[in-house]
Phi, psi and omega in degrees: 000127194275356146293331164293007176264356172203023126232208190277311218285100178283330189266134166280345208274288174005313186301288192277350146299319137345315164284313202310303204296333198272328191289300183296319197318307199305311174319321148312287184311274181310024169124341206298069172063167211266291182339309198282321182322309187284358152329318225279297165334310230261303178304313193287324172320324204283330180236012184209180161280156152015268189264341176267324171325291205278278237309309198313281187341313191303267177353297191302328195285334187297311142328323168285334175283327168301299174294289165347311205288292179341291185303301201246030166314352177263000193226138149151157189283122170292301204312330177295285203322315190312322181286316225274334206285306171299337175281314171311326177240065191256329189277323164297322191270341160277319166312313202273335152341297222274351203303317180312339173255354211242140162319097154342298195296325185283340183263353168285334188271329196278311157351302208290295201307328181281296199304329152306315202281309175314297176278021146273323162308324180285337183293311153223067176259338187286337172269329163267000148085046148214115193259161169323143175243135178312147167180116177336296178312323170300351177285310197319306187270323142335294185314299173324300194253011159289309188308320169305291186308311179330316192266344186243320185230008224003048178254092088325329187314302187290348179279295179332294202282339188283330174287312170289289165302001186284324169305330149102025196274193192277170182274336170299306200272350165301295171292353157265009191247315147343298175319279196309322170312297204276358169298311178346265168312305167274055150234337204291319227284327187317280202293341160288346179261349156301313163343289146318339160088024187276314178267078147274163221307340201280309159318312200257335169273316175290346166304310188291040214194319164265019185312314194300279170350307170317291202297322183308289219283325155309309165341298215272326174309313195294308184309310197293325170334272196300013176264341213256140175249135171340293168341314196266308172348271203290331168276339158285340189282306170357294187283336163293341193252338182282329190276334180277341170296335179277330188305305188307298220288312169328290206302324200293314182334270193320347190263295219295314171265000000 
């Protein structure tokens, strides 16, 4: 295979699972719910290790994070950023301290386990006419340990979101407030993984190697997004947080056991 003389892919099945995960991610990325996001590792792990998994991934989502900001540049919420963007990377620079000691597998379960317990709460706050309430203050600690998980598991999403939807914005500014956090945070994310000796030159062309894919599938996530009216929204986003807390809790078991 005359791709294996400059990148990672030795294989076509390498090839084409590798598209399937760059295809779900983008679909995330450009707004659709969180669940497909946490695919991306997990599917390309079926044809690689891991840790060459996030190495690829890592490039692309920043290419997906490029196209995104592009797209939805007209929406976000400051006040959320101010708090949560200095605290996330307060949640990074521990994260990456603490990485050599901290259980990959116990913060996707103890995630999982928030990230449930949250949206169930919200389900039935919907029968008892009391849904989660926004507090400001509260980005602080959110904020924080989406960066830390971020950074030790790439589970950040469901803290980001447990902060956030109680506020109740519109879904263009939700996802674009969205957007600008996790662009943040994985650009903050480069230099300790650069650090680490990770983006070698075969890694970084198969990441260039999937742009197109990258920019479509944020597009098309995105298109499907401004089409969703707050109704259709807030309850598939819901239900995306509810399918990525069994993902997690699953992942965690299974790493633990």
């Amino acid at each position: 295979m005359a791709l294996a003389e400059w990148t990672i892919f030795a294989s076509p099945a390498m090839l084409w699972v590798t598209l399937l995960a760059v295809g779900l991610v983008g679909l995330s990325k450009g707004g659709l719910g969180g669940a497909f996001a946490l695919m991306g590792v997990p599917v390309m792990s079926l044809v690689m290790p891991p840790v060459l998994a996030a190495a690829v991934l890592l490039p692309i989502l920043l290419m997906m994070d490029a196209a995104s900001l592009w797209i939805w540049r007209q929406y976000r919420d400051w006040e959320v950023l101010k708090t949560m963007l200095p605290a996330a990377m307060i949640g990074i620079v521990a994260g990456w301290a603490a990485a050599a000691v901290t259980s990959d597998a116990m913060v996707r379960l103890l995630v999982g386990l928030v990230a449930l317990g949250f949206a169930g709460r919200w389900a039935l706050g919907r029968y008892l006419g009391s849904a989660p309430r926004y507090v400001p203050a509260m980005g602080w600690l959110w904020g924080a340990i989406a960066g830390f998980t971020s950074f030790v598991a790439h589970a950040g999403g469901p803290l980001f979101q447990i902060q956030v939807l109680p506020k109740r914005l519109d879904p263009k500014l939700y996802t674009g407030t969205s957007v600008i956090f996790f662009a943040v945070v994985n650009l903050v994310k480069v230099v300790p993984y650069a650090a680490l000796g990770l983006f070698e030159v075969p890694v970084l062309w198969s990441a260039l190697l999937m742009l197109p894919l990258a920019i479509l599938s944020v597009r098309l996530g995105a298109g499907i997004i401004r089409r969703m009216g707050p109704e259709v929204f807030y309850p598939f986003t819901y239900a995306m947080v509810s399918i990525v807390g069994v993902k997690l809790i699953w992942d965690g078991i299974t790493g633990l056991f």
